[in-house]
Structures are given as structure tokens and as C-alpha cells.
N, C-alpha and C positions, 0 to 999 in steps of 0.2 A: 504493500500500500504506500502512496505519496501525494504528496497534498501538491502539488505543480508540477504538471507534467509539460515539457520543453522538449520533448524525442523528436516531432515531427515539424517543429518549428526553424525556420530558419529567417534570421533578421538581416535585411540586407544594408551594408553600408552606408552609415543618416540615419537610421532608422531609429527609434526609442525601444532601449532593451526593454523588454517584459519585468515587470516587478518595480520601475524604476520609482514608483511613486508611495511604495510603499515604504509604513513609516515604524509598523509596530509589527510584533507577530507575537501570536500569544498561540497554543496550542497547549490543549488539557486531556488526558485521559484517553490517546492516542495508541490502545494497545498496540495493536494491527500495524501501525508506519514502521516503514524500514527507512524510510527516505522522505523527504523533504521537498527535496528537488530531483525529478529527474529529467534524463539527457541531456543535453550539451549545454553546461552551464555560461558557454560562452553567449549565450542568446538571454542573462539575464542579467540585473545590474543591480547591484543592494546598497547605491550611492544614498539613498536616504531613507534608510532604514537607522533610525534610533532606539530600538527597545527590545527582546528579545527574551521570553520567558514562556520557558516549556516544563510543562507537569506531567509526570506517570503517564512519559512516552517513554514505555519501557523495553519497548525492541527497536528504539533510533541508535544507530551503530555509529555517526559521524555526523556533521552540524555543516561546516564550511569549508569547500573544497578550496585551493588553491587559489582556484580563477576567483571565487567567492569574494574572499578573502580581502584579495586586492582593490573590491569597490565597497569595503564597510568603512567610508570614510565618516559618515557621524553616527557610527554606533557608541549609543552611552551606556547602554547598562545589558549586562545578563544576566538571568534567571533562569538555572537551573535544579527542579527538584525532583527524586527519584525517576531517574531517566536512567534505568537498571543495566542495560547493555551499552551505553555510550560508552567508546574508547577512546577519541580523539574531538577536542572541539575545533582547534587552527590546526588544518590540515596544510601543511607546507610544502614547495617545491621540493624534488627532491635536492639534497645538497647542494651535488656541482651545481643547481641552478642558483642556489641561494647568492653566494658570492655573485655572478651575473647580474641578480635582480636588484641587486642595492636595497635591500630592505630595510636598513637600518633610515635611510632617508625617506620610505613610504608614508603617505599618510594616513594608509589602512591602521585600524585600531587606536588612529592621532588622540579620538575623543573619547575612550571607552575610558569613564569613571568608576564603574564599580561594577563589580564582579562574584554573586555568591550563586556555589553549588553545594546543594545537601543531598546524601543519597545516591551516587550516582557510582556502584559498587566495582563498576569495571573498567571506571576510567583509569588510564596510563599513563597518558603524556596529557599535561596543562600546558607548561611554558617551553618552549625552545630559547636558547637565548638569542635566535635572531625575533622571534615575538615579541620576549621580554620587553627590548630594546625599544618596540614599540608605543609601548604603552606609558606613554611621557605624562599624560592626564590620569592614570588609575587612581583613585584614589581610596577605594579599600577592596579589600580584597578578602572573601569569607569562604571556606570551603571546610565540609564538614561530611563526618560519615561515608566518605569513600573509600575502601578499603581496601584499593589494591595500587593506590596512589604511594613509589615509594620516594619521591623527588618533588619538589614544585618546579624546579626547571630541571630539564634534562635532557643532555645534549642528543641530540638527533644522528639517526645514521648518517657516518661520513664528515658531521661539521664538527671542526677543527678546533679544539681549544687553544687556547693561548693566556699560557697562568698571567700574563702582565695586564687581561682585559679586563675591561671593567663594565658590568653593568648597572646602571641609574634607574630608579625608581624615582622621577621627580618629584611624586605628590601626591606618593601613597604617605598616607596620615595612620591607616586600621587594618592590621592584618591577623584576622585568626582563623586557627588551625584546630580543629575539634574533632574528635574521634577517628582518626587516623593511623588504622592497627597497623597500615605497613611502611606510612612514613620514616626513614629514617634522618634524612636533614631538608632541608630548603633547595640547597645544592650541592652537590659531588664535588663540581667543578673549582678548579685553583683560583675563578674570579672573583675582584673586589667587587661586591656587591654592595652598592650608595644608598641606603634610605634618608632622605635630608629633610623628609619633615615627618617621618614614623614616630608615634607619641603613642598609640596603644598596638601591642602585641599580647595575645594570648593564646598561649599552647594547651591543650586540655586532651587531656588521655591518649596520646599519640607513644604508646610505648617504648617502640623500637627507634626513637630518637633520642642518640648519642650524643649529637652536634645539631649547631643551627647548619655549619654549611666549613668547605675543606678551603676554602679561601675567607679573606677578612671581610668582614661588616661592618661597614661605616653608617653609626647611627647618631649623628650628634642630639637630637631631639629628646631621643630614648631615656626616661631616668626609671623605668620597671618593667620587669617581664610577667607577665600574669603565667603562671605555671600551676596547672591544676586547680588554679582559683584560689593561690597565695601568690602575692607580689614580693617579688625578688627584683635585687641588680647588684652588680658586683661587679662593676666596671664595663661588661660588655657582653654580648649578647648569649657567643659561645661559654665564656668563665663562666655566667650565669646557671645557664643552664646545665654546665658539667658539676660544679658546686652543688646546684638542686637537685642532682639526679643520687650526686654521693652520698647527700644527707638522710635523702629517701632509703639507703641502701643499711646504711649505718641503722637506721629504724628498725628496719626488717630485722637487719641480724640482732637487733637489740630485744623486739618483741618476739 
């Protein structure tokens, strides 16, 4: 099942993509859809589309393809809730394309402010850090009860890291992280990751996280981390939460 079907359409050059006017997309209780969109996405254009919230669409496998992708130029917000089989929401070029496309200058995802998914048991990949890079406006970010999430960014097949990059979150303010059984850090990756105006963070039940991330965190804002729903800080994001996790430990062996 799919809610636009685009197979037999073909839009001739000048012409106004399909969908072009569309501003919202709400979809509830969509057992049945597997898709969204189908055929050749190149026939549609999601330039002003600002809103996005899908409920107990529970066999939708993937959100935004590629070509998608690159016309969500004033998407602000998305809403995600138990959308049980989703794996992917930003579906990327592959690789060698990414370097090519200059993503990092796109203005896809320019406007996307806020960001919460609850429930969504089989998602994988959230952020790539060529995404990340995008999202200059996010400004919180909630994701919660996904349980096979174990990265919030995490590099892609093929893209290259380089321990001296850095990725910037300019104006995320609210980041949390709840129920989270296979989380183990934010990132893997050796990058300085910027949060320059993050003021609340809360981590709540996310077990298997050691670390916030294998490169440094720059949070000058930051003076607590809510952890299980006690506020901590101890200089910085990672000491924080290795300190909370030892005291936790010291408990056990103690009770």
C-alpha cells in the first residue's frame, strides 16, 4: 500500500513537480503502507513541505529517499510515533556520491527545528555526519524507546572519517535520550562535536552507554546532565557520565 503513486507519471521540463504545494503530512494508523511514495521520485518536489508526523505506521520501512531529500528545504518539524518497522528516515546518496554533492553547503534540512521519535523499535541509522552537518536550525532533538538505535550519528558505508572534523550543532538548546536499550554513545566517531547553546540534556535508562561519544564535546552552555533523573556535572559531558555510571556500580556492589 502507498499513499502517492508517481509510476506512470512523467513531468516534462517547466512543468510543476507533483506535491509541490504541499505543506503538512500527517498520517495515522496506516497498518497496511509500505511506502509513501511510489515511482520515480524524481516527478515530485517536497520544497514546501513544513511538518511531518506519522503515527502507528507500522510496516513504513523508509521516509525520504535521496532525490527527496534534497527538496525538504523548509521542513520544520518531525513526528515520529511507533512506526515499528522504520529503518532509515534520511536516506543518503551513496558515498562516492556524497563528497560530489556538497552536502554540507545544501539547504535541505536548513530549517528543520525539532525532531522527536518514540517507539520506533527498528530504526538504525538517525544521523550520518554528512546530515548532521545539516541541521544548522535543530533545535531539540527527543528520541525515545527505540531499541535497536546503537549511535545517534553513525558513519555510513564508505564515508571517511577524519579524527580533526568537527561537527556543529548551532542551536540545539534540548537533547534527550530515553529508553534506549542498545545505545551505546552519541558517536563512535574521533569528531569534535560543538553544542554552543545545549542547556538541557537528559539521559534516562539507556544502559549500555559507557560514553557520551570517542571524540571531544564542546558544550560551553552545559552546567548539568540529567542522568536517570538526578542532575550531575563534573566538568564535562563524558567525566560526567563515567563518574555516574561508577557511583551506580559502587551501589550495587555495596547493596
Amino acid at each position: 500500500m502507498y499513499i502517492f503513486d508517481c509510476e506512470k507519471i512523467k513531468i516534462a521540463k517547466g512543468e510543476t513537480k507533483l506535491l509541490s504545494s504541499l505543506e503538512y503530512l500527517y498520517l495515522e494508523s496506516l497498518v497496511e503502507m509500505l511506502h509513501i511514495w511510489r515511482g520515480d521520485h524524481q516527478s515530485i518536489s517536497l520544497h514546501n513541505l513544513k511538518s511531518v508526523e506519522l503515527i502507528f505506521c507500522s510496516n513504513l520501512i523508509k521516509l525520504f529517499s535521496p532525490t527527496l531529500l534534497q527538496s525538504l528545504i523548509c521542513l520544520e518539524n518531525i513526528d515520529i510515533s511507533y512506526c515499528y518497522n522504520l529503518k532509515e528516515i534520511f536516506k543518503k546518496k551513496e558515498a562516492e556520491d556524497v563528497e560530489l554533492d556538497h552536502t554540507i553547503t545544501s539547504p535541505c534540512l536548513g530549517n528543520l527545528t525539532s525532531i522527536y521519535i518514540d517507539g520506533c523499535n527498528n530504526l538504525e541509522i538517525l544521523f550520518t555526519p554528512s546530515i548532521a552537518k545539516l541541521l544548522v536550525k535543530l533545535k531539540s532533538l527527543n528520541l525515545s524507546f527505540c531499541s535497536r538505535i546503537q549511535e545517534i550519528i553513525t558513519n555510513e558505508k564508505g564515508e571517511k572519517e577524519k579524527s580533526s572534523e568537527s561537527i556543529v550543532f548551532p542551536s540545539l538548546e534540548e537533547l534527550d535520550l530515553f529508553d534506549l536499550h542498545s545505545l551505546t554513545c552519541f558517536s563512535a566517531g574521533l569528531y569534535t562535536i560543538d553544542f554552543p547553546k545545549l542547556t538541557l540534556l537528559s539521559i534516562f535508562n539507556c544502559g549500555k552507554m559507557k560514553t557520551f561519544g570517542s571524540g571531544e564535546q564542546v558544550t560551553p552552555k552545559l552546567k548539568e546532565v540529567r542522568l536517570d533523573g538526578t542532575g550531575c556535572w563534573n566538568g564535562n559531558v563524558n567525566t560526567t557520565l563515567e563518574e555516574y555510571l561508577n557511583e551506580q556500580a559502587q551501589k550495587a556492589v555495596a547493596d
